[in-house]
Structure formats: structure tokens, C-alpha cells
C-alpha positions in Angstrom: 22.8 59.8 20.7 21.4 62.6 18.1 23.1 65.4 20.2 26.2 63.7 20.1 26.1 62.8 16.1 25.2 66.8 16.3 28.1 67.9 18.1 30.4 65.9 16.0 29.0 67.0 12.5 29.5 70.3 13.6 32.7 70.7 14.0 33.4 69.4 11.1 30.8 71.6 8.7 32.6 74.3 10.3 36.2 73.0 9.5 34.5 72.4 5.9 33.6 75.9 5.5 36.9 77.3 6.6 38.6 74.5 4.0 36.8 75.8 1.2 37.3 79.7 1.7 41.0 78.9 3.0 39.5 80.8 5.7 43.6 81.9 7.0 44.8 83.0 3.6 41.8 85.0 3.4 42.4 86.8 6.4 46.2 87.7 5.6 44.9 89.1 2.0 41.9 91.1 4.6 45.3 92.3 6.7 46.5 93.6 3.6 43.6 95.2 2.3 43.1 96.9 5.9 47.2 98.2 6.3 46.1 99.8 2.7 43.2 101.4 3.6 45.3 102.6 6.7 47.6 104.1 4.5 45.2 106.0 1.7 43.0 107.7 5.1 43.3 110.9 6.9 40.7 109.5 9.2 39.4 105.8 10.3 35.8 105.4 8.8 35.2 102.4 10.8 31.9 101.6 8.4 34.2 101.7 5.2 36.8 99.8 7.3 34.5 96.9 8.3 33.0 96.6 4.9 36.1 96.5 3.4 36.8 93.6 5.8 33.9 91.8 5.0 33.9 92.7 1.2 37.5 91.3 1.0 36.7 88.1 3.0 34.0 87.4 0.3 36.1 87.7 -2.4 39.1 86.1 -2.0 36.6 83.0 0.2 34.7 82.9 -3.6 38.3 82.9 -5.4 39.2 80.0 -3.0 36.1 77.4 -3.5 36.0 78.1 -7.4 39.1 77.0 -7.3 39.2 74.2 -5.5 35.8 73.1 -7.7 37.8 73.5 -10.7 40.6 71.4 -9.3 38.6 68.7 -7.7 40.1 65.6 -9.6 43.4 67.2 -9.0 43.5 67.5 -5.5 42.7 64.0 -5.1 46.0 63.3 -6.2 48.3 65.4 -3.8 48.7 64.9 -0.4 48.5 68.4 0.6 44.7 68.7 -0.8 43.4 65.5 -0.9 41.8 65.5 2.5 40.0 69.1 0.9 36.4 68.6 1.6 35.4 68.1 -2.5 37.8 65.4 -3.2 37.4 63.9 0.3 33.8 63.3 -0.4 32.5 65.3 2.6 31.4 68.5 0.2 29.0 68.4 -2.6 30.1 70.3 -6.0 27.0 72.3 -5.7 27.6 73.0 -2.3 30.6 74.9 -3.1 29.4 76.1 -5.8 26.5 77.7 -4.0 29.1 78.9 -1.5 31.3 80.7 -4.3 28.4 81.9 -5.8 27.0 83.8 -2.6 30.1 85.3 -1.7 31.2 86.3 -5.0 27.8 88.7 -5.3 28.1 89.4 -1.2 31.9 90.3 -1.8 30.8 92.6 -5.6 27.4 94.2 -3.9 29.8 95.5 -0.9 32.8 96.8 -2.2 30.4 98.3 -4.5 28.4 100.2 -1.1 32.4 101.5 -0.4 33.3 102.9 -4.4 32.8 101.9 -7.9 36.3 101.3 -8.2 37.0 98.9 -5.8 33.9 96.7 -6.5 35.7 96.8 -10.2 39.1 95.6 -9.0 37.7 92.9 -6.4 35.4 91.4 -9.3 39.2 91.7 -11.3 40.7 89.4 -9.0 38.2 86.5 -8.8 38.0 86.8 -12.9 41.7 86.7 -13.1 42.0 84.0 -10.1 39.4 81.8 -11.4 39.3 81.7 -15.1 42.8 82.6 -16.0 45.8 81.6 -13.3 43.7 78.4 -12.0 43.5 76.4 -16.1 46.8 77.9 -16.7 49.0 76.3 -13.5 49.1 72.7 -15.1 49.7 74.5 -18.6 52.9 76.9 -18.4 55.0 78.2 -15.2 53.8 81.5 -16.3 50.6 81.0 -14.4 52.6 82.5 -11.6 52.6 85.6 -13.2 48.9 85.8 -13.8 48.7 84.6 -10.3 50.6 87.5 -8.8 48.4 90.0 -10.3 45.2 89.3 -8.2 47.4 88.2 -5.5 49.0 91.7 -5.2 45.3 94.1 -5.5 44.4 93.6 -2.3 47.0 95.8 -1.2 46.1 98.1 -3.1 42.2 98.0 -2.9 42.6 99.6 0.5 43.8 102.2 -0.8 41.4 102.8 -3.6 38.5 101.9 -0.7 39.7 104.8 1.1 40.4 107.4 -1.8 38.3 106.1 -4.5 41.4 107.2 -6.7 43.7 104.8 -8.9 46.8 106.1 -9.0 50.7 106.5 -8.3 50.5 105.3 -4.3 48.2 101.9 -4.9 50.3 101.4 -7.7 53.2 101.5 -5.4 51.2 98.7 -3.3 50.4 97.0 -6.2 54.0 96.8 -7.6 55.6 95.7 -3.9 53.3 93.1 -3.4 53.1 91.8 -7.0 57.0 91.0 -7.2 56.7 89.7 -3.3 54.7 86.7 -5.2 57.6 85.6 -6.7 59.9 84.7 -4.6 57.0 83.5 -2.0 55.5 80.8 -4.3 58.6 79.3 -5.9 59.7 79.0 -2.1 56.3 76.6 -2.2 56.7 75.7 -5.2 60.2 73.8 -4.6 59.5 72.4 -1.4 56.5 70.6 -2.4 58.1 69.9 -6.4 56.9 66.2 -5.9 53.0 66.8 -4.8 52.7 69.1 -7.3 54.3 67.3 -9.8 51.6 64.7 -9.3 48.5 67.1 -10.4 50.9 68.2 -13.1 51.2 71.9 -12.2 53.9 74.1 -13.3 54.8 76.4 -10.6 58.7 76.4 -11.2 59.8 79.1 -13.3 62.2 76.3 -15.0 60.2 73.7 -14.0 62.7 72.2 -12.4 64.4 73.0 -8.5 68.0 73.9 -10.6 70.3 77.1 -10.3 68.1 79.1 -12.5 64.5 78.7 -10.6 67.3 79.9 -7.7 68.9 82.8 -9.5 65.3 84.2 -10.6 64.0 83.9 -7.1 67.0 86.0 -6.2 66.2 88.4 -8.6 62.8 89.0 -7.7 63.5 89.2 -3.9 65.7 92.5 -4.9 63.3 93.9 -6.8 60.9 93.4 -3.8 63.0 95.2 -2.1 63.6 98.1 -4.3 60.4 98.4 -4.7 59.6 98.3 -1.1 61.6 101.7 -0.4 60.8 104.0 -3.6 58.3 105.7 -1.0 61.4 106.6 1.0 62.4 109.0 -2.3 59.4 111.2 -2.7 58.5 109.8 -6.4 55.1 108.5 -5.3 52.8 111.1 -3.9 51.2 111.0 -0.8 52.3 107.7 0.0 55.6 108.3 1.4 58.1 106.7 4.2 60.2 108.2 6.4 64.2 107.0 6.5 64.2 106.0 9.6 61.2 103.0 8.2 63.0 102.8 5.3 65.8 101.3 6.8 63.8 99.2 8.8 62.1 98.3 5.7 65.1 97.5 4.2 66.5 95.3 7.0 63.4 93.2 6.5 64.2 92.9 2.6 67.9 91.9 3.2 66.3 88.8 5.4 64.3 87.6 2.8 67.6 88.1 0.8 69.2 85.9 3.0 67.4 83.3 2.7 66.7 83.3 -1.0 70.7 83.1 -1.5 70.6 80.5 1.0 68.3 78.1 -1.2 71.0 78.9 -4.4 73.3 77.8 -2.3 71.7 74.9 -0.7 68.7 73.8 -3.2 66.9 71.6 -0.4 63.4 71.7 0.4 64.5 73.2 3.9 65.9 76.1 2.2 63.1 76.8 0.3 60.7 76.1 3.5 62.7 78.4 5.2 62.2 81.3 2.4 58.8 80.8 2.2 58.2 81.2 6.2 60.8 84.5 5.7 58.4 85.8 2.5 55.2 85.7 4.7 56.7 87.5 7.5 58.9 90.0 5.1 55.3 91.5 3.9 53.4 91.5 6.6 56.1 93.2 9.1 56.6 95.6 5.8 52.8 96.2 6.2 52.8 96.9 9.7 55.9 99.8 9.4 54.7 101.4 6.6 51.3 101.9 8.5 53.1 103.0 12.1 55.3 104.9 10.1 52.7 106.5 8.9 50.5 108.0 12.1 54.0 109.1 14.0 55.5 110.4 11.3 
């Protein structure tokens, strides 16, 4: 009878530990971080590579579970997160605590074995994540905007991981991902208006699922875009893309802009569902071509 209690538990601690460090949002901001340090290298250091992987995992895992600590009452009042292990009862506070804790100085103490620099930006991002855009989401709809900025370093911290240099290229990263964020999280912000609306957050840039939260989404999808093929032009160093992806590239933007006219034009949660699942895989088949372009180029 203990085995089988055993086997059960299991399961479940694991499922726990993957709940609290949104274990597959982690690994899409590791994908990211990995496609940038693909970028920024003449040749694979696959030390740097897997401590970047690791050092990533940690921080976005200790982003994740301070979060979800500091909106435990919350939670219990959507349906998306009320089933999260805090509010569900099956996770102490000082569990996850202890959890963000450990990965915090795991995630800080590797990137920092890799380059000053990126240690600096990864401790950024679970300062700005944490302390800043997490209070300010049930204050003002401008907490996407804070949101977007630790949302888009992980591009960019491959490339600083494999250069130890700040400068015009991750900036580049930094600027396509950071208006990507957008578009992507209004998308989830409109379809699920209601559940949010019961843990009072502002994620609407209107606050409401109207013409102008539509119109803005639009806007920022074409600067995505934009933004997406600069490299193309020759204004950004050694980050550069040949026409041939920049088309490509381009193709991929036009989808996304597709489907953000199609929620002005429809303003249902399908629409918006729809952008969202577009956004996701807009940045990370942009990801993929700028790397390939890259190493047959």
C-alpha cells in the first residue's frame, strides 16, 4: 500500500514542480536564449551553451514561482490558476519560496561562470518580473509594458553570453522581441477578459476588448515586423540577414498580420485565440530562420 501512495505522490510533486517554474514557458524563453547565442558565435562552445541553458531555466523557473507566491490569493479566483499548486493547497508558501530562492542564486552564480554581463541582465529580469510588472498588472494596463522588457532579454542574453558585448545586434533582439509582447499578450489578454477580470488585472491596453485594444494590437504587430527585417539593411553590425530570409521573415510577419486584422474585424475570443497561437509560432519560426540563415549564408 506505501508503494502505491509513493507512486501516486510522485507524479504529482513532479507535476508541482513543473507548475511552479511554468516548466514549458521556461523552455521557449531557454529556445530563445540558445537561437541568440547561435547568432552572436563563430563557434559552438557547448559548455557556455549548456550553462546558458541551465542558467536560463533558473531564472525565468525563479521569475515564475515569485510570481505565483505573490499572486496566491489571486489565482484562487480564476479558473486558469486556481488548480496552481499554492492556491490549490498542495504547495507550501515556503516551499516555493525555497524553490525561487535556489534557483534565483543557481540561475545569478551561472550566468555569472559565462560573463559579468549576462549574470547582470538575467538578475534584470527577475527584478523587473518580480517586483515591478507582477504589483503593477492589477494597477494600470501599462504593466505590459514593463512586462515586455524582461520578456524580450532573453533573446538577447544569448547574444551577450556568447560576445560578452552589449550592443547594436542584441539590441536588435531585444527590440524584435520586446514589441512581439504586444500583440502576443493582448491576444491572451482578450480571450481570457473575464478570468482575468476576476483577479482584477489590467492586461487590455484599453481595458476593454473594443476597436482601440484592436487597432494598437495592429500597430504593434507592424512594428514587429519592421523590426524583424532591419537586419536585412546592413544598419546593425554583425547581425545581419540575407534577402532571401528576409522575405521569409517577412511572410511570417504578414501572418501574424493577418490575424491581428482578423480580431479588428471580428473582436471574438476565437480571433484573439487564433492570434495568440499565430504570435507563438511567428517568433519562434523567426528564431529558427534567422539562425539557419545564418550558418548557410
Amino acid at each position: 500500500m506505501s508503494n502505491s501512495k509513493s507512486s501516486l505522490a510522485t507524479p504529482s510533486v513532479i507535476s508541482d514542480f513543473k507548475e511552479i517554474t511554468k516548466m514549458r514557458l521556461a523552455l521557449s524563453v531557454v529556445f530563445s536564449s540558445l537561437a541568440g547565442y547561435l547568432l552572436g558565435i563563430d563557434t559552438v562552445d557547448f559548455k557556455t551553451l549548456t550553462l546558458l541553458a541551465f542558467g536560463g531555466y533558473f531564472m525565468v523557473g525563479a521569475s515564475n514561482a515569485f510570481n505565483q507566491i505573490i499572486e496566491k490569493d489571486l489565482d484562487a479566483l480564476m479558473n486558469r490558476t486556481k488548480n496552481r499548486p499554492i492556491p490549490a493547497g498542495r504547495m507550501s508558501v515556503t516551499t516555493a519560496f525555497i524553490i525561487a530562492a535556489v534557483f534565483t542564486l543557481f540561475g545569478i552564480i551561472i550566468l555569472y561562470t559565462i560573463n559579468k554581463q549576462t549574470a547582470m541582465f538575467g538578475a534584470i529580469s527577475i527584478f523587473l518580473y518580480t517586483c515591478v510588472y507582477t504589483p503593477l498588472k492589477t494597477k494600470t494596463p501599462l504593466a505590459v509594458f514593463v512586462g515586455a522588457i524582461p520578456g524580450a532579454i532573453p533573446f538577447m542574453l544569448g547574444w551577450v553570453a556568447a560576445t560578452d558585448d552589449f550592443g547594436i545586434e542584441p539590441g536588435t533582439l531585444f527590440a524584435l522581441q520586446f514589441f512581439w509582447q504586444f500583440p502576443h499578450f493582448w491576444a491572451i489578454g482578450w480571450f481570457l477578459f473575464d478570468d482575468y477580470k476576476k483577479g482584477g488585472f489590467f492586461m487590455l491596453p484599453t481595458g476593454k476588448q473594443d476597436k482601440g485594444t484592436a487597432v494598437q494590437t495592429i500597430m504593434y504587430t507592424i512594428w514587429t515586423l519592421l523590426v524583424s527585417i532591419i537586419p536585412v539593411f546592413g544598419f546593425t553590425g554583425t547581425l545581419q540577414l540575407s534577402i532571401v530570409a528576409a522575405i521569409l521573415v517577412f511572410i511570417l510577419g504578414l501572418g501574424m498580420l493577418y490575424y491581428a486584422i482578423r480580431l479588428f474585424k471580428e473582436m471574438t475570443e476565437k480571433a484573439a485565440k487564433q492570434l495568440m497561437l499565430a504570435s507563438v509560432s511567428y517568433i519562434t519560426l523567426v528564431q529558427i530562420v534567422y539562425v539557419i540563415d545564418k550558418f548557410i549564408r
